[in-house]
C-alpha angles and dihedrals in degrees: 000000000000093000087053092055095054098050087051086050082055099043086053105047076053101058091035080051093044096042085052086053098062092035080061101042089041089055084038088066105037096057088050076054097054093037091055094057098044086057090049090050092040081046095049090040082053094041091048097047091050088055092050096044089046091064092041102106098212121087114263120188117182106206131187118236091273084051101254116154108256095164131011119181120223084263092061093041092056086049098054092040092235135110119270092237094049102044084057101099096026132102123270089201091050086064094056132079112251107268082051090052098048082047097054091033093057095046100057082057087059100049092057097090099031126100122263106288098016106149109228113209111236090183099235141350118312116235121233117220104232101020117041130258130337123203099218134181114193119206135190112235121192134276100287083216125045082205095053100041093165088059092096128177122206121193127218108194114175147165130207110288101261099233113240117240118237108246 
């Protein structure tokens, strides 16, 4: 009889082990599940911003906190006579003549310690090397990633410098 009970101890530590199993696996994949769906709506809400952007006609230029182009709509592109995908990865200051660098530069800097959507003053528009003046404001968007929250992202968004008329 003993030898009975225990093998009912060991056929039910089994079935407790086994039920726990699939309690794991089953909130395994529901989270996958969640996790899934919170990737497709951040995708469509990425998807949907770059289209709009892409219409926008002012240059936009999305930078990383060192200034390198992560994003530049069909406008900026235009502006910088390059090619959207191959300005992504390069400098934005690099695009700039040297007063706007030191400018832009300066105000990155800036935006590392302020809050998410603070607008940082360039004083005045920053001047493209091969295509005029462009009238930027630079802002501070929040970390891309809540893990990483050094990994900033700044925006320069600008429009051609309106040329004042003589009095």
């Amino acid at each position: 009889m003993d030898e009975n009970s225990e093998e009912d101890e060991q056929e039910r530590k089994k079935r407790l082990k086994r039920e726990a199993n699939r309690r794991s696996a089953q909130l395994s994949r529901q989270r996958k599940k969640a996790f899934v769906e919170d990737l497709k709506a951040k995708n469509a809400e990425y998807l949907h911003a770059r289209s709009v952007l892409a219409c926008h006609p002012d240059a936009v230029f999305a930078t990383d906190g060192s200034g390198v182009i992560a994003y530049a709509n069909p406008a900026a592109a235009k502006r910088a006579h390059a090619d959207a995908t191959r300005l992504t990865g390069t400098s934005f200051p690099n695009l700039l003549d040297q007063d706007s660098r030191r400018r832009f530069v300066a105000a990155l800097r800036e935006s590392e310690g302020a809050p998410p959507s603070t607008s940082i003053s360039l004083g005045g528009p920053l001047q493209l090397m091969k295509n005029g003046a462009l009238e930027v404001t630079v802002e501070c968007a929040a970390a891309p990633r809540p893990d990483a929250p050094e990994e900033r992202f700044a925006v320069a968004a600008g429009r051609p410098a309106r040329k004042r008329a003589r009095a």
